[in-house]
C-alpha positions in Angstrom: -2.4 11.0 -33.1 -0.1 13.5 -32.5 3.4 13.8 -32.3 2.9 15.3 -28.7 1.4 12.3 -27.2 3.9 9.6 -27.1 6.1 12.3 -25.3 3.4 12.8 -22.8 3.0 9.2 -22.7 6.6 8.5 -21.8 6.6 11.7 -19.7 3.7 10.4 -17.2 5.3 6.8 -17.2 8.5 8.6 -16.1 6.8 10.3 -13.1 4.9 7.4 -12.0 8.1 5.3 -11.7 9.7 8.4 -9.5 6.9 8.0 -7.4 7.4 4.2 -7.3 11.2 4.6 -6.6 11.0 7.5 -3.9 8.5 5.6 -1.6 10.7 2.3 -1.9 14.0 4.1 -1.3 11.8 6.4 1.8 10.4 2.4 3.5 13.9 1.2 3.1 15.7 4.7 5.0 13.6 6.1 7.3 12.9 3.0 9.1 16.6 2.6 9.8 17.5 6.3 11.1 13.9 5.7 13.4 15.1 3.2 15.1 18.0 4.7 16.8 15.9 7.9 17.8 13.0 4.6 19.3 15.6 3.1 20.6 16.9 6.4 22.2 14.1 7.3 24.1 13.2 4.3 25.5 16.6 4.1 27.4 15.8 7.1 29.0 12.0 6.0 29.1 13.4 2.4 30.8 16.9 3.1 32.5 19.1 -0.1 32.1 21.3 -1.6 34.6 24.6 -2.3 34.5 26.0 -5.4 36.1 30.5 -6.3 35.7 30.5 -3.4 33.1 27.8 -4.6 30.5 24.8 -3.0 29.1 21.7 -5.2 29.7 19.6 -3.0 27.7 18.2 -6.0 26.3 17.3 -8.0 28.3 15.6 -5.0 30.3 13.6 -4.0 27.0 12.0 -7.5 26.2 10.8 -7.2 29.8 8.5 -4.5 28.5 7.7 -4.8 25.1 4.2 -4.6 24.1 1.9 -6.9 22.0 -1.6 -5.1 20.4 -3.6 -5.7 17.4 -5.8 -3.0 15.1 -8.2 -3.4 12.1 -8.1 -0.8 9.5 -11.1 0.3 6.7 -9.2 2.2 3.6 -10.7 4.2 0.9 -8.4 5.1 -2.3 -8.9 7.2 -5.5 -6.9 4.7 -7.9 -4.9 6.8 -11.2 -5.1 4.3 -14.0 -3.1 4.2 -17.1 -6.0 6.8 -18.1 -7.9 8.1 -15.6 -9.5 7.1 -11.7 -11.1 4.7 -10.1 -12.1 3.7 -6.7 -10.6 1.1 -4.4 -11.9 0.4 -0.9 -9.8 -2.7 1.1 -9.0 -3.4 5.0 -5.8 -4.4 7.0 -5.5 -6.1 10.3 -2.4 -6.5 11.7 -0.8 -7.5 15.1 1.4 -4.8 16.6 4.4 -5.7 18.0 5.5 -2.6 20.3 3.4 -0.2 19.3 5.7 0.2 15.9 5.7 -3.0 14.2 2.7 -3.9 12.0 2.5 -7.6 10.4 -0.5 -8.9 9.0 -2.8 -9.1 6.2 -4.6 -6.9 3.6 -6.9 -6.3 0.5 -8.1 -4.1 -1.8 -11.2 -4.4 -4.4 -12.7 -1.8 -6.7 -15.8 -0.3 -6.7 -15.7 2.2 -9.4 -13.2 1.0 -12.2 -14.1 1.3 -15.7 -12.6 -0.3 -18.9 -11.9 3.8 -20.4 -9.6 4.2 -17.7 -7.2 1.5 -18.1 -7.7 -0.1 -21.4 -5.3 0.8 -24.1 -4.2 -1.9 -26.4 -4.2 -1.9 -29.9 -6.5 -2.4 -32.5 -7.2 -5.7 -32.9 -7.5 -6.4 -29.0 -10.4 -3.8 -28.4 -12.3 -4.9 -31.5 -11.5 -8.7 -29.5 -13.1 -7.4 -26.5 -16.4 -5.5 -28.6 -16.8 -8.9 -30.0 -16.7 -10.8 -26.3 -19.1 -8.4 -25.1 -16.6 -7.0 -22.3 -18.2 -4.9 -20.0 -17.6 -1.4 -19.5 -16.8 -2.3 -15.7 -13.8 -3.9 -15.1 -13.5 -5.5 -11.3 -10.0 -6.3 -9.8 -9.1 -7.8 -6.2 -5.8 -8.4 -5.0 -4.5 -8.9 -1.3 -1.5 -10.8 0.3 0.6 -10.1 3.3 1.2 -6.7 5.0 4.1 -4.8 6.9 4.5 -1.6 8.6 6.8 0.6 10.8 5.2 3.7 12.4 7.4 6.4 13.7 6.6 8.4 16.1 4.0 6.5 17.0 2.8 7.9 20.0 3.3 11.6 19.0 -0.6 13.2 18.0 1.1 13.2 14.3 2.7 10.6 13.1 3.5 8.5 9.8 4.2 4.8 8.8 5.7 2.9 6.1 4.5 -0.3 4.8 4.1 -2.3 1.7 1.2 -5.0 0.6 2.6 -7.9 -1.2 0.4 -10.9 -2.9 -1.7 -11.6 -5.5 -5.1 -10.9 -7.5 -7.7 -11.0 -10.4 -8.5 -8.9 -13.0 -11.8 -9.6 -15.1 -15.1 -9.0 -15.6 -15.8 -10.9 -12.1 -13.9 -10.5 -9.0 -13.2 -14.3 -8.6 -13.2 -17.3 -11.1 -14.5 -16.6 -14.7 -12.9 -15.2 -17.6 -9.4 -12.5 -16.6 -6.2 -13.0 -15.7 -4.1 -13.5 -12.2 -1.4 -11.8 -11.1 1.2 -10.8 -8.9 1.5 -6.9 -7.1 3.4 -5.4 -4.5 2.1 -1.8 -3.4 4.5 0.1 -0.8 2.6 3.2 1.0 3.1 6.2 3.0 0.6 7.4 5.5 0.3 10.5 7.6 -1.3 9.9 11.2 -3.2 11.9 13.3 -3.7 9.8 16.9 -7.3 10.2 18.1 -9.2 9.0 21.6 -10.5 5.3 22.4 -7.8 3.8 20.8 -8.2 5.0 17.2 -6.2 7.2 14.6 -6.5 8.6 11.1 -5.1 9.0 8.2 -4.2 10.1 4.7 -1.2 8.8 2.6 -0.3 7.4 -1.0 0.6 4.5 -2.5 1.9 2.6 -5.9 0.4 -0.6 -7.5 3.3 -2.4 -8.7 2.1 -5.6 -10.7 3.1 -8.4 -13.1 0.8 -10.5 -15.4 -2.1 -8.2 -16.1 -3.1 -9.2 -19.4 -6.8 -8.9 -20.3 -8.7 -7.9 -23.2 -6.5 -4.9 -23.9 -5.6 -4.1 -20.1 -2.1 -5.1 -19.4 0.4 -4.2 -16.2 1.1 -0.9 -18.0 -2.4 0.1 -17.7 -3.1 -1.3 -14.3 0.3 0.3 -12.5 0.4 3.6 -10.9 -0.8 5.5 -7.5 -3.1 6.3 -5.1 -4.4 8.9 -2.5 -6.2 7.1 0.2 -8.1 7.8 3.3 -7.2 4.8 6.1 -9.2 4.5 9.8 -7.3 2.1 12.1 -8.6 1.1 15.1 -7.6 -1.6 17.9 -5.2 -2.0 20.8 -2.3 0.2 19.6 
């Protein structure tokens, strides 16, 4: 080993928690400064009226807010502690007017192999020859989701969101031997509206997990982004 590699090491670990920190600190501003500009046009959108000197904005707005619902298919290309995998998942979400997203979501792999992620010591790869580990290593995880698009009904637009639960990581998806834990994964997608009540996208995202600790493969390994392809569809 070199001396260079434990400073490219920390190096990529530096970056990767950038990344992490810039899309929370992005889901936690931009919502805020979009909701004036929403709020904005719809008074101009919805004029209020004013009765003895007070704004009934409100009550005027719930009079028109508007409840949909859209499933999504998303494809990533997942960076491991060394090198990609592939992830394919859903959402479906109930959309509260036409900005809020809250539901559920998933992701599973599909193309994740033990070179890419696994780098413990020693001792704990010679465990694993000896368990007969497979070169394929299968991970699903899911939990709750939330979103804010902005500028939803503009042909480009972006959201925010984070996926927040649980998973599995073994040599099985479900039950046998591996190890549970727990992940959130903010994102950042870029929209492009299409017809019949469809749009699509491209974005990025960051696995942030706790408890990964499996025959060498530990959160250190699993952590880091994604580039993904997302397809929503529904009444948005």
């Amino acid at each position: 080993m070199t001396r260079d590699e434990p400073t490219a090491g920390y190096s990529s670990g530096l970056c990767s928690r950038s990344v992490a920190i810039i899309l929370l600190v992005l889901s936690l501003a931009l919502p805020a400064s979009s909701i004036e500009i929403d709020s904005a046009i719809f008074k101009e959108k919805y004029p209020v009226k004013q009765e003895h000197g007070a704004d009934l904005y409100m009550l005027n707005y719930t009079q028109y807010i508007h409840y949909g619902f859209y499933l999504s298919l998303v494809g990533q290309a997942a960076h491991f502690r060394k090198g990609w995998g592939g992830m394919i998942g859903g959402r479906a979400a109930l959309l509260v007017d036409h900005i809020f997203a809250i539901g559920a979501g998933y992701e599973l792999s599909v193309a994740a192999r033990r070179s890419s992620m696994e780098s413990g010591n020693y001792a704990e790869r010679l465990l694993a020859s000896f368990a007969s580990a497979g070169q394929v290593v299968r991970t699903v995880y899911g939990g709750g989701y939330l979103s804010y698009h902005i500028f939803h009904d503009s042909i480009v637009n972006f959201s925010l969101g984070a996926l927040a639960g649980g998973g599995h990581l073994g040599g099985d998806y479900a039950g046998g031997p591996g190890k549970n834990f727990a992940i959130l994964e903010p994102e950042l997608y870029l929209f492009v509206n299409l017809p019949a009540h469809a749009r699509i996208g491209i974005g990025t995202s960051y696995r942030i997990s706790w408890g990964v600790s499996y025959q060498g493969i530990s959160d250190r390994d699993f952590r880091g982004f994604s580039i993904g392809l997302q397809v929503q569809s529904g009444i948005m």
